[in-house]
C-alpha positions in Angstrom: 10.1 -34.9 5.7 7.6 -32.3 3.8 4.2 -32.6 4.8 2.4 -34.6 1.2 -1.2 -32.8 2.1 0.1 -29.2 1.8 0.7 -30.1 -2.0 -2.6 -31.9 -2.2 -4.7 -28.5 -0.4 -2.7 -26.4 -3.0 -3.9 -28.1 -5.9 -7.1 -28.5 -4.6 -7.6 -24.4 -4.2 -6.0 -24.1 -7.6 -9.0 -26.3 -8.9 -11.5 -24.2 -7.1 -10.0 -21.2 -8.9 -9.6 -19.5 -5.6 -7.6 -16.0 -6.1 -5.4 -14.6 -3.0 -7.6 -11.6 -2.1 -6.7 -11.0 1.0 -5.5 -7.5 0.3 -9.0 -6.3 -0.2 -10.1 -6.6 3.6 -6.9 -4.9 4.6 -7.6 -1.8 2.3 -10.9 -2.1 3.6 -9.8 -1.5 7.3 -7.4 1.1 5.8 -10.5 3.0 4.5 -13.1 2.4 7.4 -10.4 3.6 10.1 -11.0 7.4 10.2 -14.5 7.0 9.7 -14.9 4.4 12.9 -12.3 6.9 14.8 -15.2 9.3 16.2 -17.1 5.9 17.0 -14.9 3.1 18.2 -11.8 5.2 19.8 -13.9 7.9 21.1 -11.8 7.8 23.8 -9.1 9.3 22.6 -11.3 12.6 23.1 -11.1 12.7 26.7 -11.8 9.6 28.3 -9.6 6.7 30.2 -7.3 5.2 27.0 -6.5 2.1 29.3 -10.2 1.1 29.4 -11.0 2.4 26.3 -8.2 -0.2 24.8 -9.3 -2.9 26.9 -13.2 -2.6 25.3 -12.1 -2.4 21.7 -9.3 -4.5 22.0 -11.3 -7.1 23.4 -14.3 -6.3 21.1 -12.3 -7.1 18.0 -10.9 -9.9 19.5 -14.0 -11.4 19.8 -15.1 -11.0 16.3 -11.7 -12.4 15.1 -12.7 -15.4 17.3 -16.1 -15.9 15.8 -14.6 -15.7 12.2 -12.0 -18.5 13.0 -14.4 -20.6 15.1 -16.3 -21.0 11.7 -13.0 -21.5 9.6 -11.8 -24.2 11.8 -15.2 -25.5 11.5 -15.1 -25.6 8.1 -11.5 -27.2 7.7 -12.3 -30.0 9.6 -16.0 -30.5 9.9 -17.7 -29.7 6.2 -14.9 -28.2 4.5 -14.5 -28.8 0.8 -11.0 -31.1 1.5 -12.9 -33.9 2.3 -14.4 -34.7 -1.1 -11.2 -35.0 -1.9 -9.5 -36.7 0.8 -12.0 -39.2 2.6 -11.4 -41.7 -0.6 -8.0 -42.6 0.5 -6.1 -43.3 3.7 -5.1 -40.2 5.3 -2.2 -39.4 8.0 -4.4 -37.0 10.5 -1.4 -35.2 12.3 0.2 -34.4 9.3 -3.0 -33.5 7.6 -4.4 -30.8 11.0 -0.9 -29.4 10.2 -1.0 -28.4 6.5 -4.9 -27.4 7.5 -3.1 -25.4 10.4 -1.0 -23.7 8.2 -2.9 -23.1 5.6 -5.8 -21.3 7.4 -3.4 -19.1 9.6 -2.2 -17.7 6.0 -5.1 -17.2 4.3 -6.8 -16.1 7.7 -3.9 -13.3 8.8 -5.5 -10.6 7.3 -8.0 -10.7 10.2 -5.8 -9.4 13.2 -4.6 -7.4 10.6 -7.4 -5.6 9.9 -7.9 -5.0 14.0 -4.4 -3.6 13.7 -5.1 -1.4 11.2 -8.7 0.1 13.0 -6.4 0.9 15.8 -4.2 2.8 14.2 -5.5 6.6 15.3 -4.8 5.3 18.9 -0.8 5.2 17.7 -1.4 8.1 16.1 -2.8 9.9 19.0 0.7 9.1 21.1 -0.6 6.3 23.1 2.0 3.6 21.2 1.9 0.9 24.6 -1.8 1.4 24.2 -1.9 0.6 20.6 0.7 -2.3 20.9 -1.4 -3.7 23.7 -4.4 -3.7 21.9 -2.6 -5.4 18.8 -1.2 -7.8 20.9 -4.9 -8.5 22.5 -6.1 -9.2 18.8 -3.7 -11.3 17.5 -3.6 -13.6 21.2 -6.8 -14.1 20.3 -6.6 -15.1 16.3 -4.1 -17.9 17.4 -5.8 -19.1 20.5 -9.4 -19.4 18.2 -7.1 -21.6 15.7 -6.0 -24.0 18.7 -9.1 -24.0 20.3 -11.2 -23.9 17.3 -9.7 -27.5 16.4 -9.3 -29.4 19.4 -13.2 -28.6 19.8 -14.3 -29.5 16.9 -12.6 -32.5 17.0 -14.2 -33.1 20.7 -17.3 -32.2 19.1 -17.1 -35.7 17.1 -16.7 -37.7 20.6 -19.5 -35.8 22.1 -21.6 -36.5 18.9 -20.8 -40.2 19.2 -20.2 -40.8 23.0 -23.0 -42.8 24.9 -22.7 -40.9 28.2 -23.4 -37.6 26.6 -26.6 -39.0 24.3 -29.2 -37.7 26.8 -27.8 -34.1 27.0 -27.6 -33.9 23.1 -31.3 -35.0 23.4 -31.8 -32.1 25.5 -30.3 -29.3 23.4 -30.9 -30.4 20.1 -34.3 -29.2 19.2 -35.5 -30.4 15.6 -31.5 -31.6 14.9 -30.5 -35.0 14.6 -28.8 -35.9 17.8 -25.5 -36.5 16.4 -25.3 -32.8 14.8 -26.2 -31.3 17.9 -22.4 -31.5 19.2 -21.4 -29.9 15.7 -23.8 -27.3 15.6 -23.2 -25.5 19.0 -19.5 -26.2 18.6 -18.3 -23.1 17.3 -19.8 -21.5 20.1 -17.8 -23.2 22.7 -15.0 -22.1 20.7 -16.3 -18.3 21.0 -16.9 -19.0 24.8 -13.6 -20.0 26.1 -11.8 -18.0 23.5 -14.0 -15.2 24.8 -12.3 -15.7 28.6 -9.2 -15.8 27.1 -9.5 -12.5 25.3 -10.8 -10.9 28.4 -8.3 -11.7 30.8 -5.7 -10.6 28.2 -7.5 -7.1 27.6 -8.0 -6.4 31.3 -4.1 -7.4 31.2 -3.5 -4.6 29.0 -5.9 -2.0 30.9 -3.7 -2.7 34.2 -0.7 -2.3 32.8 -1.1 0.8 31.2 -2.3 2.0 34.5 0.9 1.2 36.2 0.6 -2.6 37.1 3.1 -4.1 35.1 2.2 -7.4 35.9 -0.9 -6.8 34.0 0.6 -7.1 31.5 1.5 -10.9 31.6 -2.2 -11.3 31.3 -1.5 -11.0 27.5 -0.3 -14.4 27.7 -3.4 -15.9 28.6 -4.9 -16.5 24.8 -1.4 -17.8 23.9 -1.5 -20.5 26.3 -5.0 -21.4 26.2 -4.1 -21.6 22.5 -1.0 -23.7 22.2 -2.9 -26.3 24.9 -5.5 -26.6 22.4 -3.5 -26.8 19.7 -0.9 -29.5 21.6 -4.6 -31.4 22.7 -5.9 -31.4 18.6 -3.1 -33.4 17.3 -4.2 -36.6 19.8 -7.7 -36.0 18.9 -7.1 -36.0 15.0 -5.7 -39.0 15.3 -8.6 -40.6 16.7 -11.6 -38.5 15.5 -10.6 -36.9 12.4 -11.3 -40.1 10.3 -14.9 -40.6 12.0 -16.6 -37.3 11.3 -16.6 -39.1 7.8 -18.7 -41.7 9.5 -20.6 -39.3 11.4 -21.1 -36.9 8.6 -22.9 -39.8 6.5 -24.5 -41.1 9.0 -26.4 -37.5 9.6 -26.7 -36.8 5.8 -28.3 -40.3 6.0 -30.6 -39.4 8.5 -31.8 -36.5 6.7 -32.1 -38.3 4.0 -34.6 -41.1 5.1 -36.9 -38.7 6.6 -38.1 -37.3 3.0 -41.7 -38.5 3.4 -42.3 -37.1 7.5 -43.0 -33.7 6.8 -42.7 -32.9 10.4 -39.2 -33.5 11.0 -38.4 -32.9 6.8 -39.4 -29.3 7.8 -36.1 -26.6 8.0 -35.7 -23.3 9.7 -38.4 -21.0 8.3 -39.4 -23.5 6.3 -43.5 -22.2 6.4 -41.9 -18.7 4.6 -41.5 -20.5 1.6 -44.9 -21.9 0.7 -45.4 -21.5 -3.0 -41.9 -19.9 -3.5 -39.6 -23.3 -4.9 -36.6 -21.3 -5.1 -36.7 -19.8 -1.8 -37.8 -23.6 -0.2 -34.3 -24.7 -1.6 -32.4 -21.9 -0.5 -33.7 -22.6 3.3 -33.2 -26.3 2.9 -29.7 -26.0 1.6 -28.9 -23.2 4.1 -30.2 -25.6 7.0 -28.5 -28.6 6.0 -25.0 -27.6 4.7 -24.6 -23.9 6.4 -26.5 -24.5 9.5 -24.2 -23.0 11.9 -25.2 -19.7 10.3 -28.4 -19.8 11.8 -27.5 -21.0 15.2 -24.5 -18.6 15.0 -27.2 -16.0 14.4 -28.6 -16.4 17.5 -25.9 -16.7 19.9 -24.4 -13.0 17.9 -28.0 -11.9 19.2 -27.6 -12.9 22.6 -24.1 -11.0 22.7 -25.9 -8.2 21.2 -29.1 -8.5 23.8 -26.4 -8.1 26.6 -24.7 -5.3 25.1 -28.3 -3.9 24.8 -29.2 -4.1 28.3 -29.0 -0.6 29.7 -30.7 2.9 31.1 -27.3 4.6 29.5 -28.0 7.4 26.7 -24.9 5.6 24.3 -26.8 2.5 24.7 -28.3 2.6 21.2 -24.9 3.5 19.8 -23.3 0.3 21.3 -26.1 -1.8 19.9 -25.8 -0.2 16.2 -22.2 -0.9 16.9 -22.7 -4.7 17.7 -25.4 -5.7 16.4 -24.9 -4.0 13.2 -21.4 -5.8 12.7 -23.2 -9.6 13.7 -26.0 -8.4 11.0 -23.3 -7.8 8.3 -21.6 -10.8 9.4 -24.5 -13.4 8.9 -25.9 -11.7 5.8 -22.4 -13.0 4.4 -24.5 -16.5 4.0 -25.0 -16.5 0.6 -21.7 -16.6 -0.4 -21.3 -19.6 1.2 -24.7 -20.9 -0.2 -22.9 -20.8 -3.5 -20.8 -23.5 -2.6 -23.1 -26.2 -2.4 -25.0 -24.8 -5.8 -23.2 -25.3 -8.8 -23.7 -23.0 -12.0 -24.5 -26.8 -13.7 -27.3 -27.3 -11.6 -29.4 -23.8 -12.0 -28.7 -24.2 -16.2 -30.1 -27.9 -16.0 -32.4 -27.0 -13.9 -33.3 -24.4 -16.0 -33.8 -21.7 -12.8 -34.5 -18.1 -13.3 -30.7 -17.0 -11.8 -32.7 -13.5 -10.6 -35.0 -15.8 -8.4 -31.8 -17.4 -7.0 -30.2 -14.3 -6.2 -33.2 -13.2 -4.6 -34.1 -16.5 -2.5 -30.7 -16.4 -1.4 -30.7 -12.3 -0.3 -34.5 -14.0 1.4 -32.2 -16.1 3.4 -29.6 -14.1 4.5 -32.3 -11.4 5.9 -34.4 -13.8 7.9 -31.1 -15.3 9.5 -29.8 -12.1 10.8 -33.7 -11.5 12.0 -31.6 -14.1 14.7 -28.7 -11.5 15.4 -31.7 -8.3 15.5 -34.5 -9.2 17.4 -32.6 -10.4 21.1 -30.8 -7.2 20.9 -33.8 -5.1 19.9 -36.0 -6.9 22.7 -33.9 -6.1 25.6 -33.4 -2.6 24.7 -37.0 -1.9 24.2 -37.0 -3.4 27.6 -34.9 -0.8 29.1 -35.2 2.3 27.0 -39.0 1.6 25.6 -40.1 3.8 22.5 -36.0 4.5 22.0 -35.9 1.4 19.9 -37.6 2.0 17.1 -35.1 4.3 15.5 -32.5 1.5 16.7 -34.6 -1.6 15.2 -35.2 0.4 11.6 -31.4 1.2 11.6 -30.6 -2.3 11.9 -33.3 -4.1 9.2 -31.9 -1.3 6.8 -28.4 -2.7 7.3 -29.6 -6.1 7.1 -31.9 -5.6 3.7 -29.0 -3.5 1.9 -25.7 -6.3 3.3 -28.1 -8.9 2.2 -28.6 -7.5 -1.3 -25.0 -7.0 -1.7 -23.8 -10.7 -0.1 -26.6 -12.0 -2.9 -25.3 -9.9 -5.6 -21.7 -10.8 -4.8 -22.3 -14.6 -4.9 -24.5 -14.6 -8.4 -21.8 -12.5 -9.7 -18.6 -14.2 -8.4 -19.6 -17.6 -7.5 -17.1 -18.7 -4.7 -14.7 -15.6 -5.0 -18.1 -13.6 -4.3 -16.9 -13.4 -0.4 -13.9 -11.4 -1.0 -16.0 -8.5 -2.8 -18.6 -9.0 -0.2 -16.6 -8.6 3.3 -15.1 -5.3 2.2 -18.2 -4.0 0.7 -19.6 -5.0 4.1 -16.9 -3.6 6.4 -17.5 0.0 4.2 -21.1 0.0 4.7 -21.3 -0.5 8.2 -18.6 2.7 9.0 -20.5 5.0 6.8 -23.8 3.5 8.1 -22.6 4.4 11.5 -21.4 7.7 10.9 -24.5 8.6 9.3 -26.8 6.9 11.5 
């Protein structure tokens, strides 16, 4: 029997005037690939090719993983399906399967684009090195798609479960409790996706030092994967309709604390005194995109460890990684867009430049959450060294911020797609200048 809600999603992109642009990252990657080569791959000059595959392999893994964690996210959590859907009776399994599908084909260009930085290490001769590394990067696309689910599914149960309420207290901060499970959600998805990914590209590293059974380490993402995925279809069917509940319930929460100022206030909310635009970029940032800013912090914390080091490369590896989490979360505003239609800013009667601006505000002072760990612990360890490293990184984050703001004023919902390879090209020739 066809599955009715693949129709229903297709109509529903075809309303949003969504374009398949997919081919834009991919040429992207083509371009950025011999400029990253002298970066990245700098292996392939001399060093050990087995470790370095098992670093970048696992490296772009990672990022692959973060960029699905937040898709799955958005399918199931505040995606733009449900305005449609949560008015009728829906069939969950069959729904998380046209979801499923539809997100692995609008999503493949990721591992693609891994597969394409890699290709001087083919190039170079070392062909089980660069099919390794592939393999490392695409285990870990599909395990983030059956992970990112089931989590965020579990995510719903935590939100709502009575035995967990005091630990949601605990890590919630200034967040309703029941959003506390979404918000750090994605991050468990990165986590165990993460272990995944690294068993899989130490895997690699041992086989192509002689250990064949390394290489059935590569297996480890798929598995981890398909149990999350064969775990999500149970959980659909029992949580899938009550993030609906839960979802109003914490919009409804927000909304009844308009007049307590205290717990009204949003992330970096005191930056915005006397700028209205501004104020309403933060709110609608912290209330509809808030796993930007959390997301922020946890790319610093990967960033602050990467950092953490006498070694004389240490400030190239934090260009490296922090750079790409900086041009990651300046991507905000083009989700911003979403929730702020052209109708509103012409009734409104807003000046669009102030938007554009407000918004570029909001995308600098979030990946101030991706700089700042990273910069801390390597002034720790290498002391004055970090100033050249810390203005290197604000320059990246002013200029992708500008661009991810430009993008979304000019483009609207489509702005992404100009954005991410705009991005991706920055950051190589940032690097190779730098």
């Amino acid at each position: 029997m066809a599955n009715p809600y693949i129709a229903v999603r297709q109509r529903i992109r075809r309303n949003q005037e969504t374009k398949p642009l997919w081919l834009l990252p991919i040429l992207a990657a083509v371009l950025m690939a011999p400029l990253l080569k002298p970066i990245l791959l700098g292996f392939l000059e001399g060093g050990s090719v087995s470790r370095g595959i098992e670093a970048i392999s696992f490296r772009l893994g990672a990022v692959v993983a973060g960029a699905m964690a937040l898709h799955t996210y958005n399918d199931l959590v505040r995606g733009p399906d449900r305005a449609v859907l949560d008015l009728h009776p829906v069939q969950p399994r069959a729904l998380l399967a046209s979801l499923a599908l539809q997100t692995m084909r609008e999503r493949l260009y990721l591992p693609i684009m891994g597969a394409v930085i890699l290709t001087p290490v083919a190039m170079a001769g070392h062909m089980h090195a660069w099919l390794g590394g592939v393999a490392v990067v695409f285990s870990a696309w599909f395990c983030a798609i059956g992970v990112g689910y089931t989590v965020h599914l579990g995510g719903v149960w935590a939100a709502m479960s009575p035995e967990l309420a005091s630990f949601m207290d605990a890590i919630r901060g200034d967040n309703p409790r029941l959003q506390a499970a979404l918000i750090y959600a994605p991050g468990v998805v990165m986590a165990v996706v993460g272990f995944a990914t690294a068993f899989a590209a130490a895997g690699v590293a041992q086989g192509l030092e002689g250990w064949t059974p390394g290489w059935v380490f590569l297996l480890s993402p798929l598995i981890v994967g398909a149990a999350g995925w064969a775990l999500a279809g149970p959980a659909s069917e029992r949580h899938y309709v009550r993030t609906t509940a839960l979802l109003a319930e914490i919009d409804g929460l927000f909304a009844g604390v308009e007049e307590e100022e205290d717990v009204h206030a949003v992330y970096l909310e005191r930056f915005a005194q006397g700028r209205p635009e501004l104020l309403r970029a933060l709110r609608q940032g912290w209330r509809s995109q808030r796993v930007w800013a959390t997301g922020a912090w946890m790319l610093g914390l990967l960033g602050a460890w990467t950092a953490w080091t006498h070694d004389a490369e240490g400030s190239a590896r934090v260009l490296i990684v922090t750079g790409a989490a900086v041009m990651l979360v300046s991507a905000v505003p083009t989700r911003l867009v979403d929730g702020d239609p052209l109708w509103l800013d012409e009734t409104l009667g807003v000046n669009l430049r102030e938007v554009m601006l407000a918004r570029m505000a909001v995308a600098l002072m979030y990946a101030q959450g991706a700089i700042l760990p990273a910069v801390l612990a390597f002034a720790i360890r290498q002391g004055p060294r970090v100033l050249p490293v810390f203005l290197g990184l604000e320059i990246v984050a002013v200029l992708a911020s500008g661009i991810a703001a430009w993008v979304a004023l000019q483009w609207r919902e489509n702005g992404v797609w100009a954005y991410g390879p705009a991005a991706m090209l920055l950051w190589a020739v940032w690097l190779v200048i730098w």
